[in-house]
C-alpha positions in Angstrom: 226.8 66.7 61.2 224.8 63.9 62.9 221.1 64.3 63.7 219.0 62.3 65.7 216.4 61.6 68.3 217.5 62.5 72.2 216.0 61.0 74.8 214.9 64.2 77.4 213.8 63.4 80.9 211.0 63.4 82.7 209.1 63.9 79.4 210.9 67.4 78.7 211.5 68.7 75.1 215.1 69.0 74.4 217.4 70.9 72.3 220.5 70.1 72.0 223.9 71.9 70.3 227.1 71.1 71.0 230.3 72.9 68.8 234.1 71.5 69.3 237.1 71.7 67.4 237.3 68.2 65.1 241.3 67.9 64.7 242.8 65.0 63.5 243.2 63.1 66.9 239.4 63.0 67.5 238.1 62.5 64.0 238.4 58.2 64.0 236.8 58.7 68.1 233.9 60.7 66.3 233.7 58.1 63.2 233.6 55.1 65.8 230.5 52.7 66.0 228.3 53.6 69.2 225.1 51.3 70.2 223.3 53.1 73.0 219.3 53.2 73.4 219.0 56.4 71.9 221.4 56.2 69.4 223.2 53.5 66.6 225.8 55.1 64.8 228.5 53.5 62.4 227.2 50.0 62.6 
């Protein structure tokens, strides 16, 4: 699960859900470091 601030547009609200299937191909490209202005994960 990963929660975290979004950065809407044009001073929107957002809610956001997104579902997939985690097998074990994209599990280490879901564990991997991302720095991006709205969100630092993994570092």
């Amino acid at each position: 699960m990963l929660i975290g601030i979004g950065m809407p547009s044009l001073d929107m609200a957002e809610c956001t859900i997104t579902l997939m299937r985690l097998d074990d191909e994209l599990l280490p490209l879901r564990d991997a470091s991302v720095y991006a202005p709205a969100l630092r994960w993994g570092m």
